[in-house]
C-alpha positions as CSV (number, residue, x, y, z in Angstrom):
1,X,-15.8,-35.5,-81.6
2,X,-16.9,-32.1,-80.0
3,X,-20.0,-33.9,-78.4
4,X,-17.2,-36.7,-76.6
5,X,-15.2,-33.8,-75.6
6,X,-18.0,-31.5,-74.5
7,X,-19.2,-35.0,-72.5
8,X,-15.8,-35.6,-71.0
9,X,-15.9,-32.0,-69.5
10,X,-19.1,-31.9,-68.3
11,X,-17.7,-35.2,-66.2
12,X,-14.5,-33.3,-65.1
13,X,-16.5,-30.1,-63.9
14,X,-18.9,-32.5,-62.3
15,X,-16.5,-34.9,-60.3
16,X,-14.4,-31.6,-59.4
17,X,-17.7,-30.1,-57.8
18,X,-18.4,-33.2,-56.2
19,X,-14.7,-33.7,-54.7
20,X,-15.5,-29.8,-53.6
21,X,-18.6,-30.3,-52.3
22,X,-17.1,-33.6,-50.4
23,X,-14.3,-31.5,-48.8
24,X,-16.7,-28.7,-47.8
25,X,-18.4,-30.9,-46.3
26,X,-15.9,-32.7,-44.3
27,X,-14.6,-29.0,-43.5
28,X,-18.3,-28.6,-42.1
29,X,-18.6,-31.3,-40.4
30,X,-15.0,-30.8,-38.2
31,X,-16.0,-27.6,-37.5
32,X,-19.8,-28.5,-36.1
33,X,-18.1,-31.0,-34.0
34,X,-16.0,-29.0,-32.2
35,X,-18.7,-26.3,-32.3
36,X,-20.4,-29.0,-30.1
37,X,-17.4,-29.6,-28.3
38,X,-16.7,-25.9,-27.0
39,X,-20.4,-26.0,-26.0
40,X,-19.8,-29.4,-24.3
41,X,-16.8,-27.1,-22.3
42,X,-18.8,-24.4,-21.2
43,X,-21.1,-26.6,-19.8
44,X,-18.8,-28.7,-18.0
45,X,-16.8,-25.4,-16.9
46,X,-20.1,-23.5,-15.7
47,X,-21.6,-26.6,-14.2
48,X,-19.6,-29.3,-13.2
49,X,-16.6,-27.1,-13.0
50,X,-17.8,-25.3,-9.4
51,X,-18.7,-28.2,-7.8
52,X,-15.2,-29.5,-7.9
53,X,-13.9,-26.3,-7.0
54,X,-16.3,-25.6,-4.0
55,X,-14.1,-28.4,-2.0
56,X,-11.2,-26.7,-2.0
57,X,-10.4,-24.4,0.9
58,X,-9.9,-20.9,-1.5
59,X,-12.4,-19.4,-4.0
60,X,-9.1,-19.0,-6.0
61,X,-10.2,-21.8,-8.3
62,X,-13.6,-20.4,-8.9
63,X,-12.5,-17.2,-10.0
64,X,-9.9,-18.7,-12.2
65,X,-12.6,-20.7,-13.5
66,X,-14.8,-17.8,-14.0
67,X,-12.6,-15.6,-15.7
68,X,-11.3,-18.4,-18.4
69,X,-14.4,-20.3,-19.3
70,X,-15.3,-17.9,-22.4
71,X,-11.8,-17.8,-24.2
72,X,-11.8,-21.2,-23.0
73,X,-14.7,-22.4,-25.3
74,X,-13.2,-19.6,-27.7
75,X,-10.5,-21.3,-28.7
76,X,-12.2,-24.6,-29.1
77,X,-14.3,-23.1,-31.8
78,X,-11.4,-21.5,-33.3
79,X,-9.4,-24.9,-33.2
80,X,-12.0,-26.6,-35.2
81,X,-11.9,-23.9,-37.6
82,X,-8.1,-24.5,-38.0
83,X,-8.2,-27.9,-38.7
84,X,-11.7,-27.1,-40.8
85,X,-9.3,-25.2,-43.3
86,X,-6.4,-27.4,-42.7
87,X,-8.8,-30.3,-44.3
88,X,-9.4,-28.4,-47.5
89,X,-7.5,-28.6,-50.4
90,X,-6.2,-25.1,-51.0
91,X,-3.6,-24.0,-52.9
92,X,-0.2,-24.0,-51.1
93,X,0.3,-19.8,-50.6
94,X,-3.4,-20.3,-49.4
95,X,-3.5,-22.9,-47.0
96,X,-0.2,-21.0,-45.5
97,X,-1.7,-17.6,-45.5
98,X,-5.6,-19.2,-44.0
99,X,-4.2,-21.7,-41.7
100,X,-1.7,-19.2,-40.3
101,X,-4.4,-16.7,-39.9
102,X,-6.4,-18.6,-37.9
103,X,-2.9,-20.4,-36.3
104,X,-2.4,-16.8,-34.9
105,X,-5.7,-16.5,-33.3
106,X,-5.2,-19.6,-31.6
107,X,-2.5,-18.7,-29.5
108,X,-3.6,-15.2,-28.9
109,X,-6.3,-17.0,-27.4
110,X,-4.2,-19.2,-25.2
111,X,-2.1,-16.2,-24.3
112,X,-5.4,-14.8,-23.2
113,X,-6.3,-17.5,-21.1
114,X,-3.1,-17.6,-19.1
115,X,-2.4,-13.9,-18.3
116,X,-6.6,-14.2,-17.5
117,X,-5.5,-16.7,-15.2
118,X,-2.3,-15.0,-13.9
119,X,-3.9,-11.8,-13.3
120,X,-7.2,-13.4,-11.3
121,X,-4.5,-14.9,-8.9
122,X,-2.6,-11.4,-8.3
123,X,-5.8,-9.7,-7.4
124,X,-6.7,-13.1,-5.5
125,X,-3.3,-12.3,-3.3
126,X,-3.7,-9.1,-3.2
127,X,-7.3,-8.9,-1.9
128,X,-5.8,-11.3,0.8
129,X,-3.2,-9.5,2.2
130,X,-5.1,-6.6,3.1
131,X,-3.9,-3.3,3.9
132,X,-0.7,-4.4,5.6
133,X,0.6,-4.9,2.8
134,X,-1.0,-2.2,0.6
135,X,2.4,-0.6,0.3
136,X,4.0,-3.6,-1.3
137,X,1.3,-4.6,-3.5
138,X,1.0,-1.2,-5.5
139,X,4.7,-2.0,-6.5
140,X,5.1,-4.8,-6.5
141,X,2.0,-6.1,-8.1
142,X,2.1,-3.7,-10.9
143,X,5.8,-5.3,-12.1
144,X,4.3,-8.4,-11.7
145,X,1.7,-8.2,-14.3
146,X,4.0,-6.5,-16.4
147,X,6.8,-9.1,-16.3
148,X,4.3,-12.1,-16.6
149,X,2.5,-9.9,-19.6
150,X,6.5,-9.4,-21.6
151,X,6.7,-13.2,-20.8
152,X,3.4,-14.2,-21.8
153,X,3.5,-12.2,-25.0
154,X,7.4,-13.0,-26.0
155,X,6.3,-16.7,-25.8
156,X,3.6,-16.4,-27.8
157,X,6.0,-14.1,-30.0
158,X,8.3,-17.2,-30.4
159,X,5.9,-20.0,-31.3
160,X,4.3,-18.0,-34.0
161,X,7.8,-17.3,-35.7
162,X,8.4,-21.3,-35.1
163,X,5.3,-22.5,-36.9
164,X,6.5,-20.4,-39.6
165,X,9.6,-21.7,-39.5
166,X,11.1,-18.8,-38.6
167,X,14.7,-18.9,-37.3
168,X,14.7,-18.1,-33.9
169,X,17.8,-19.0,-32.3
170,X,19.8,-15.9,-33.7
171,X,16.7,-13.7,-32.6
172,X,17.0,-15.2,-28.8
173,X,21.3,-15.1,-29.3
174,X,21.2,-11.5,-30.0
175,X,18.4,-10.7,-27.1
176,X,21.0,-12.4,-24.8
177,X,23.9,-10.4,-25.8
178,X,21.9,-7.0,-25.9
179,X,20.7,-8.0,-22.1
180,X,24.4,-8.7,-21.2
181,X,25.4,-5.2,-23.1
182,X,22.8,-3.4,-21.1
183,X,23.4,-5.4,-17.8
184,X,27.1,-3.8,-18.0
185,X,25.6,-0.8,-18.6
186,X,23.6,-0.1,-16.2
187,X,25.0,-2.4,-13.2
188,X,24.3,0.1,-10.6
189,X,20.4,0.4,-11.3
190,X,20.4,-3.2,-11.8
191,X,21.8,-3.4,-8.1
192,X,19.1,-1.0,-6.8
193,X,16.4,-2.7,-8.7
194,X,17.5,-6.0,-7.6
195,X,17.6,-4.3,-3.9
196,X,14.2,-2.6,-4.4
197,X,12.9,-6.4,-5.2
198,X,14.9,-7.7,-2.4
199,X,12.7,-4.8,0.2
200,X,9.8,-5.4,-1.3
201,X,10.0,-9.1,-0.8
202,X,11.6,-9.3,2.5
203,X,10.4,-6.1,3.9
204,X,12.5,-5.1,7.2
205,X,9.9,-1.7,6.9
206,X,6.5,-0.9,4.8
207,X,5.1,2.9,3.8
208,X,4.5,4.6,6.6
209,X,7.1,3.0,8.8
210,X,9.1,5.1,10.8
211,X,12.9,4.3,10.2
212,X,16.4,5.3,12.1
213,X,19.3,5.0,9.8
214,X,22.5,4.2,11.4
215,X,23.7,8.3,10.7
216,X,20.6,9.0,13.2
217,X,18.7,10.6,10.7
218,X,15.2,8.9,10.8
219,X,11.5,10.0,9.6
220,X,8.6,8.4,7.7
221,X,8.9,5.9,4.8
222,X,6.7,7.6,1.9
223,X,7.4,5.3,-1.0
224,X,9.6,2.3,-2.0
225,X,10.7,2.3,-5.3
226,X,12.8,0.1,-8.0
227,X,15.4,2.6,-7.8
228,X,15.1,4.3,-4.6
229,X,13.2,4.9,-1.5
230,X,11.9,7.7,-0.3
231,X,11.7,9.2,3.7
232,X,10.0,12.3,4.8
233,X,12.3,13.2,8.0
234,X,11.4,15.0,11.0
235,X,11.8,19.0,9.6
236,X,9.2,18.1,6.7
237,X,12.0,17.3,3.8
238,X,12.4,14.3,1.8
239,X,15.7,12.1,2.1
240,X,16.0,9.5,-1.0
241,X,18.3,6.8,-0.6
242,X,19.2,3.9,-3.2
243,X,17.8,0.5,-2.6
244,X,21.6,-0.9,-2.3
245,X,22.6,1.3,0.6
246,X,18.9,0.5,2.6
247,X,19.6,-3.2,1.9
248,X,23.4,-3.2,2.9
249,X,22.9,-1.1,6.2
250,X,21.3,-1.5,9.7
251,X,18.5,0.4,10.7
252,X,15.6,0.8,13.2
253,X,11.9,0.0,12.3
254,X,9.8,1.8,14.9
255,X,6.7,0.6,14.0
256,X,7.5,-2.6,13.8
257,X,6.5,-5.4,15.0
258,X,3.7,-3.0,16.7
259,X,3.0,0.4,16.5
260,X,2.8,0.7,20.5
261,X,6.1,2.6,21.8
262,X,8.0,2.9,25.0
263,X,9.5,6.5,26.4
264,X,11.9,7.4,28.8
265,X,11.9,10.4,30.5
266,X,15.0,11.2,32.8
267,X,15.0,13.5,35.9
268,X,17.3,13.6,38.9
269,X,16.1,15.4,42.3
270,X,18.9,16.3,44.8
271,X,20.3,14.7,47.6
272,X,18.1,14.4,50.7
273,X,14.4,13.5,48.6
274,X,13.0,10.5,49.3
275,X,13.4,8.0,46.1
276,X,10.2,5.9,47.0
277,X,8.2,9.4,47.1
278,X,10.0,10.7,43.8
279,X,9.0,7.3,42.0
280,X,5.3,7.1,43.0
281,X,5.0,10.8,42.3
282,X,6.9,10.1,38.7
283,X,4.3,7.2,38.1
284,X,1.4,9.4,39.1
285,X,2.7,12.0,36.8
286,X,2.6,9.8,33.9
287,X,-0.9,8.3,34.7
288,X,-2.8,12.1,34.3
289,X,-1.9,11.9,30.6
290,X,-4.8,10.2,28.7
291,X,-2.4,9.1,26.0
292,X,0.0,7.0,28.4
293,X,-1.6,3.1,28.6
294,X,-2.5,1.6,31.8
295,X,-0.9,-1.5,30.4
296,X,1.7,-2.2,30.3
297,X,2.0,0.7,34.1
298,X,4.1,3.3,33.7
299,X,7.1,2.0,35.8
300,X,9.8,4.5,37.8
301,X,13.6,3.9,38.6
302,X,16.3,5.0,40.8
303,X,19.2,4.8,38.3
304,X,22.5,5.6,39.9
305,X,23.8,8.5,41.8
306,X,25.1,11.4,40.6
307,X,27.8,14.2,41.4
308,X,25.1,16.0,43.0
309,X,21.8,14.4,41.9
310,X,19.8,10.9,42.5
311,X,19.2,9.9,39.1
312,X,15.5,9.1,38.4
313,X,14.0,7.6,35.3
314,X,10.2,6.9,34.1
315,X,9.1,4.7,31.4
316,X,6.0,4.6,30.0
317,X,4.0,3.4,27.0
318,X,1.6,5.0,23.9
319,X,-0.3,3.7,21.5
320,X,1.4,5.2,18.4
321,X,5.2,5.8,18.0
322,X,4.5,8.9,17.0
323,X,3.2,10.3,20.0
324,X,6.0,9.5,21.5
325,X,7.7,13.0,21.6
326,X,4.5,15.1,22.1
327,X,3.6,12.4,25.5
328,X,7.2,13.3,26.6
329,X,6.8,16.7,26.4
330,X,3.5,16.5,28.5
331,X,5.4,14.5,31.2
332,X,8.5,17.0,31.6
333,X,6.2,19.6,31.9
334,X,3.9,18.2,34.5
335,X,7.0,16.9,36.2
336,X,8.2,20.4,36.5
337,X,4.8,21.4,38.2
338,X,4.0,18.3,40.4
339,X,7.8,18.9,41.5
340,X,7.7,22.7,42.4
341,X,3.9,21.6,44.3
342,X,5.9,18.8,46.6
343,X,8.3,20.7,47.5
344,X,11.3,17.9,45.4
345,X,14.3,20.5,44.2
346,X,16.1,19.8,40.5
347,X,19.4,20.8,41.5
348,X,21.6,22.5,39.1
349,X,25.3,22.3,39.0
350,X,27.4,24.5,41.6
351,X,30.6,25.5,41.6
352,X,32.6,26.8,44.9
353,X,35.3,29.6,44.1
354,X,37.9,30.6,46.7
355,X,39.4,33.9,46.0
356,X,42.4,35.3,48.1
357,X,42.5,38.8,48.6
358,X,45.0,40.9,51.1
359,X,46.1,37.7,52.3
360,X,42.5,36.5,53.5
361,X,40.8,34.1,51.9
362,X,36.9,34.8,50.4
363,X,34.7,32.3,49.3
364,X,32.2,32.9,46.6
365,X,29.2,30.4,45.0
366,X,27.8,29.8,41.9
């Protein structure tokens, strides 16, 4: 009886190695072919993959291609392993505990792959707009990849907790109302960040723009931020403004849409000079400074007449805005000496007094 029982064992242990051994081996096998399979990608992304791509106007595909082929064929490999272990008869706590595991990987994987591809296409954008838009790329760029990273990562956040059933609707209800809480909160840096966004996007001035305000006060944009942007004005200090004020005022871009400037200098000679004379001499004047272009000519006026001047003006053109006020200062001064050489008076203002004394009257100028 022993012997029977001993036999009927021995079968037991046997067919329960065999079933093992069967399911192993079926484990093997579905994780050799997709072994082959992620080889079969990387081929196909490496070789075929560029000549597709090389018809295409951009290189924006190849480096996207570049950049994901190796988590690509990644998480081929790792996908066979799930379904490897999926395919073997573990206990319940185990197959829960293995699968999830590996579950896990999987989509850290993916989430690899698209902030890989995400972040390829930022420095794709950026490394095409140049330095013209330098300014707005180091902040804007930045927030970019942090928002799409939050995104990336909260999804991935979200269909882990699903596949373990995980009940995530309260989680997301009580991000909404925490988001609301804070939105009341903090409304007024909400408005400026919005604003910030809305400058960085639009962009009625970059860094290094030269700005008027509608106050008058103007100077040199030095940073944009989310909250605020800063303006280095013209006695060296720094003026910060909020976003919403910038984006719910008028101002003046100098720079913009060239750097090239136009000045005005205003004179006015005294009665009895000859205009054409004073406006050739004015345009001569303005031609002896390096700085002033050729094109478009400086160009002379006869405004108007005054109480007791001709009222003359010059325009004339630079390079850079900001050698504007330095080129004036040259052409006032020469127009002072070029003036004085020709013999062309500035008059002043005079005043005639009449004073009566002992019944005679005496007449005295200033």
């Amino acid at each position: 009886m022993d012997r029977i029982l001993d036999f009927y064992r021995l079968q037991e242990t046997d067919s329960l190695y065999l079933f093992w051994l069967k399911e192993c081996l079926v484990a093997v096998i579905i994780f050799a072919v997709f072994w082959v399979l992620a080889r079969g990608v990387r081929y196909v992304l490496t070789t075929w993959g560029p000549r597709f791509t090389s018809f295409t106007a951009t290189d924006l595909d190849d480096r996207v291609l570049t950049r994901v082929t190796p988590p690509a064929s990644l998480l081929v490999i790792f996908a066979g392993l799930y379904y490897a272990v999926r395919s073997l008869p573990l206990p319940e706590n185990a197959h829960v505990v293995v699968s999830g595991f590996i579950f896990v990987i999987n989509i850290a994987i993916l989430t690899n792959i698209a902030y890989r591809a995400a972040d390829e296409t930022l420095s794709w954008y950026t490394a095409r707009a140049g330095e013209g838009a330098a300014g707005l790329n180091r902040q804007l760029v930045p927030l970019i990849e942090k928002l799409i990273s939050i995104f990336l990562v909260g999804t991935a956040l979200i269909i882990v907790l699903k596949h373990f059933n995980y009940d995530i609707l309260s989680l997301v209800t009580a991000l909404g109302i925490g988001s609301l809480a804070i939105g009341m909160a903090a409304k007024d840096t909400l408005a400026n960040m919005i604003s910030g966004f809305t400058l960085m996007i639009d962009r009625p001035f970059r860094i290094g723009d030269r700005i008027q305000l509608t106050s008058g006060q103007w100077g040199d944009v030095l940073d944009i931020g989310l909250r605020s942007t800063k303006i280095k004005t013209a006695d060296n200090t720094l003026l910060i403004i909020p976003n919403s004020e910038l984006c719910n005022t008028s101002l003046v871009n100098m720079a913009f849409p060239e750097p090239r400037a136009k000045g005005k200098v205003t004179v006015g000679v005294a009665y009895g000079s000859d205009p054409e004379k004073v406006k050739s001499l004015l345009a001569e004047i303005a031609l002896d400074i390096p700085e002033v272009l050729r094109e478009p000519h400086p160009e002379a006026y006869f405004v108007s007449f005054g109480e007791s001047v001709l009222n003359m003006a010059l325009f004339f053109w630079v390079n850079d805005y900001t050698r504007v006020f330095a080129v004036t200062d040259l052409i006032n001064t020469r127009i002072c000496t070029r003036f004085r050489e020709c013999g062309i008076y500035i008059p002043f203002p005079t005043r005639t007094v009449l004073l009566e004394k002992e019944g005679q009257w005496h007449t005295e100028s200033k």
